[in-house]
TIGU-307684 format. One record per residue (C-alpha): residue in three letters; x, y, z. Coordinates in steps of 0.001 Angstrom, whole numbers, plus 524288, in hexadecimal, padded with zeros to 5 digits. Layout:
<nodes>
alaXYZ;...
</nodes>
This chain:
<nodes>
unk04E4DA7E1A3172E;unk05103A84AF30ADF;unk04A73A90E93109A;unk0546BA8DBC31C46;unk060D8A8E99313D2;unk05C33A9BC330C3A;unk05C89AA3613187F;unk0693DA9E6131C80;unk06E0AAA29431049;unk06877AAE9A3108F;unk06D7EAB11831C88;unk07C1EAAE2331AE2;unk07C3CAB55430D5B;unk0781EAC12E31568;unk08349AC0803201C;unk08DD3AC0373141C;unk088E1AC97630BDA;unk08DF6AD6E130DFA;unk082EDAE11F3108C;unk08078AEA7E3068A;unk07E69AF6B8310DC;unk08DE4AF470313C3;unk097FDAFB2130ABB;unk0A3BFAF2F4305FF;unk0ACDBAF72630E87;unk0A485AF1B931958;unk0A373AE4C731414;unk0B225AE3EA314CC;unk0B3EFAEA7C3211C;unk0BA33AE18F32AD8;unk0B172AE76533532;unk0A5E2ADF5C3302A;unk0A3A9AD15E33646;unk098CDAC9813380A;unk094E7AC44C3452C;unk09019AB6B63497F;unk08080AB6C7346F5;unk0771AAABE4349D5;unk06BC6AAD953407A;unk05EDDAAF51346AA;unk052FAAA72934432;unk04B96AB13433C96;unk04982AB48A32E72;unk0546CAB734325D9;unk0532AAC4B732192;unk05333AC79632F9C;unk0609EABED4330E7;unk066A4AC66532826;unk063FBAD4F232AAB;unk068A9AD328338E2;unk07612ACC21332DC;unk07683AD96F32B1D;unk073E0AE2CF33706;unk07C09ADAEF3403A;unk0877BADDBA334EB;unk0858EAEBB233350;unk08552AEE513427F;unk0928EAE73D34282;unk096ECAEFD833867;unk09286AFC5433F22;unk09866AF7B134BB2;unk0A552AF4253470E;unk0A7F7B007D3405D;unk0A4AEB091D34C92;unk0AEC1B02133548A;unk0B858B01F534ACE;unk0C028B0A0A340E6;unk0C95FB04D233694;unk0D1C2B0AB032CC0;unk0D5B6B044A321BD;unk0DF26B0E3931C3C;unk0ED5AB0A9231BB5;unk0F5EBB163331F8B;unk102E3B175231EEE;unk10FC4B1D2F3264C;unk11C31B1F3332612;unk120F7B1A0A33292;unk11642B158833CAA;unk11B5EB128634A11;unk1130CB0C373557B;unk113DAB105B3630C;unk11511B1EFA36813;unk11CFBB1CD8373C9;unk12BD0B24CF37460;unk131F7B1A3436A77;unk12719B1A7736052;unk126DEB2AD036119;unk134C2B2B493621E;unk13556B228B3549B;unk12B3AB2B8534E36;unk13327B37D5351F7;unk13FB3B301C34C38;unk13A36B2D9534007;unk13415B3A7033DB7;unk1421EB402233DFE;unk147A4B341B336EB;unk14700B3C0E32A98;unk142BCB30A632300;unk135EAB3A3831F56;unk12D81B314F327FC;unk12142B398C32A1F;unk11629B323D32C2F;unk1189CB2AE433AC3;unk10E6DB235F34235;unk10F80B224834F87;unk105FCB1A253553B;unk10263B16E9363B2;unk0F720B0E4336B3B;unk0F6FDB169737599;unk0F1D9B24B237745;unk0FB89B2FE0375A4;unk10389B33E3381B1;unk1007FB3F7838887;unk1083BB4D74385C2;unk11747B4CA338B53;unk115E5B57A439303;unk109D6B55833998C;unk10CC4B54063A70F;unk10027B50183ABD9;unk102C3B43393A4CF;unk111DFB41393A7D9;unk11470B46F03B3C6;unk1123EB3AF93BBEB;unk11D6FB32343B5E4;unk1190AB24A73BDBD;unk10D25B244D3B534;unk1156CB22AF3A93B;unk121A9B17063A505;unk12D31B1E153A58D;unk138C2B1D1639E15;unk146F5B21AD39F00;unk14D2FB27973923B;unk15C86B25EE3949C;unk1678DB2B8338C4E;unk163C5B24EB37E96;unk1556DB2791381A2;unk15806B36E9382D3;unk16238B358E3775E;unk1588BB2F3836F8E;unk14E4EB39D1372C3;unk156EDB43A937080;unk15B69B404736247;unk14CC8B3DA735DB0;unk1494AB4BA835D0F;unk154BCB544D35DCC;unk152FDB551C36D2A;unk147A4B5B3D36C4A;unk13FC0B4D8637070;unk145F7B4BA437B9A;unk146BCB59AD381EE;unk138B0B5620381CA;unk13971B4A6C38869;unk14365B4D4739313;unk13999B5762397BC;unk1301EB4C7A39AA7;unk13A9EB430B3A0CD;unk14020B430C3AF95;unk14E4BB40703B179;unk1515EB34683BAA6;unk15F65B336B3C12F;unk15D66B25123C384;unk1576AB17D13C399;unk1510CB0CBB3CB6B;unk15218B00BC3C934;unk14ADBAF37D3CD42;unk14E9CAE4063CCA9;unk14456ADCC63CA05;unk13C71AD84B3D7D7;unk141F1AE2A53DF71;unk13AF7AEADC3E84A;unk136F2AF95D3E895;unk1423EAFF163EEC7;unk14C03AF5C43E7AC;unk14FD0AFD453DCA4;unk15BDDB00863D982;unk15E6AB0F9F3D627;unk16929B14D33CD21;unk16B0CB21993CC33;unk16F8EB279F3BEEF;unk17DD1B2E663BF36;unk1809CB3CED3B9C5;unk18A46B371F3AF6D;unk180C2B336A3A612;unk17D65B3C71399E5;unk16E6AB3C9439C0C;unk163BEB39833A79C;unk159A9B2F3E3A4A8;unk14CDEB36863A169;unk14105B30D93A544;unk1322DB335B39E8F;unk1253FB2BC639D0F;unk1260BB248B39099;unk117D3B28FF38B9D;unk11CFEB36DB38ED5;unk12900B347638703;unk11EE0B30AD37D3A;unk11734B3DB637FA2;unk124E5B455337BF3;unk12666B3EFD36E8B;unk117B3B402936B07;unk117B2B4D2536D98;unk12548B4F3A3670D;unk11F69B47D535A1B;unk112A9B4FE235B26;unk1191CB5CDC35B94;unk1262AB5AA335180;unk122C0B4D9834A6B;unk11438B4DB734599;unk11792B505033727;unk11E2EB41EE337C7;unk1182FB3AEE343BF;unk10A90B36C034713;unk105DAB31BA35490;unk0F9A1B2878355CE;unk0F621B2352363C9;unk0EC4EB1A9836806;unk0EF1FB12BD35B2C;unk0F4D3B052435D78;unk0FA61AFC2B35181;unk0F45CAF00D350FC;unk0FA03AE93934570;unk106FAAEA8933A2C;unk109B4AE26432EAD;unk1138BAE5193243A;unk10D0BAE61531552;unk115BDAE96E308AF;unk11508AF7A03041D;unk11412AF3962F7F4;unk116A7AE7A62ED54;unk121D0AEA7F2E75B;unk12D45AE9432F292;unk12CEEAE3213015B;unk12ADCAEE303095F;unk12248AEDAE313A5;unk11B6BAF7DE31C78;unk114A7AF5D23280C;unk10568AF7C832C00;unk101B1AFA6133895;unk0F398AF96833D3C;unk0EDAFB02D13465C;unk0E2F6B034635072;unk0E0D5B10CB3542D;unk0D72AB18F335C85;unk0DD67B25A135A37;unk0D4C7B30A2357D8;unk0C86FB285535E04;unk0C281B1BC9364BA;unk0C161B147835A9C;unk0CBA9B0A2A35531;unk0D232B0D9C347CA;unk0DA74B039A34229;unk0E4F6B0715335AF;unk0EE20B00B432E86;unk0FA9DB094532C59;unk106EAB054F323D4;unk11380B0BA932960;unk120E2B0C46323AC;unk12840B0A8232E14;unk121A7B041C33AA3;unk128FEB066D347DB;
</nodes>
């Protein structure tokens, strides 16, 4: 019985205690866990070097599946989503002149294709459309000097009218309305990822000193943390699961100034 007991103990002092081959920052890596294990009926030296090789395989598995980064970054402005509002707020505050120069964008999705690659856009019922009215084009035009949207009007068709359907009516129920000539602009019509495509490019080609794009990088998490301990400000800190630049998952913690 007393024989009994010593192996037990044996045994659950090896599970806790932290093997030497690992360095410290293993044994406080969050990646390590221990798995359910019934212990065999055999002798306890043998109990306890398959507790340690079970534990280093997990180790060696986890870390091949999975990057982390524990580095806390910072920006000046980080602002999530890459569709025309998000790129049209980047572009805004790059000309703010508030000497914001270090801009995140960041988006889930993979980067939209080139504006003026027809190949992509030239079928426009593959793509949600939407109309840009008179403040749409105003808005356009005063973001960059006019230079912004002679780039997008090129990708836009005009339309001269609209149809319009009640809810439950058929096919050939619609009613059309046609616009008049007395109006100072004609609606302007574009797929909204190509929209999207305009502003990237614009922001690639005039705006990389003060903007940075990441796709296929989705937040996951923000909390608000004092910048320091001597007044109430706060800044937020976004976290960040990203496969840009490869298959594997990256996850950061970034703390932005201003969060949009």
């Amino acid at each position: 019985m007393i024989l009994f007991l010593v192996i037990i103990v044996g045994l659950v002092s090896g599970l806790h205690q932290p093997s030497p081959t690992l360095s410290r920052h293993h044994r406080q890596s969050p990646l390590i866990r221990w798995r359910p294990f019934r212990y065999p009926h055999t002798s306890s030296r043998r109990s306890s070097s398959r507790l340690m090789s079970m534990s280093s395989s997990i180790l060696n598995e986890e870390e091949t599946t999975t990057t982390t980064s524990t580095v806390m970054k910072s920006h000046s402005a980080a602002i999530i989503g890459a569709g025309p509002a998000g790129l049209a707020t980047a572009i805004m505050l790059a000309r703010s002149g508030r000497g914001l120069d270090d801009i995140h964008v960041y988006e889930r999705l993979s980067a939209p294709a080139a504006s003026d690659d027809e190949s992509v856009w030239s079928d426009a019922a593959k793509f949600y459309l939407i109309g840009l009215g008179g403040r749409g084009q105003k808005a356009l035009r005063e973001l960059d000097d006019g230079q912004l949207w002679d780039r997008v009007e090129q990708c836009c068709v005009t339309v001269v009218g609209r149809k319009d359907w009640a809810p439950g009516a058929g096919a050939d129920e619609g009613v059309e309305r046609i616009f008049g000539d007395d109006r100072p602009y004609k609606t302007k019509v574009i797929p909204r990822d190509r929209l999207s495509g305009v502003l990237r490019d614009v922001i690639l080609e005039s705006y990389g000193h003060a903007i940075t794009l990441h796709y296929d990088t989705e937040m996951t998490k923000v909390r608000w943390e004092r910048k320091d301990d001597n007044n109430d400000d706060e800044a937020a800190v976004i976290t960040l699961k990203s496969r840009e630049g490869g298959e594997n998952e990256h996850a950061s913690d970034i703390r932005c100034e201003l969060l949009v």
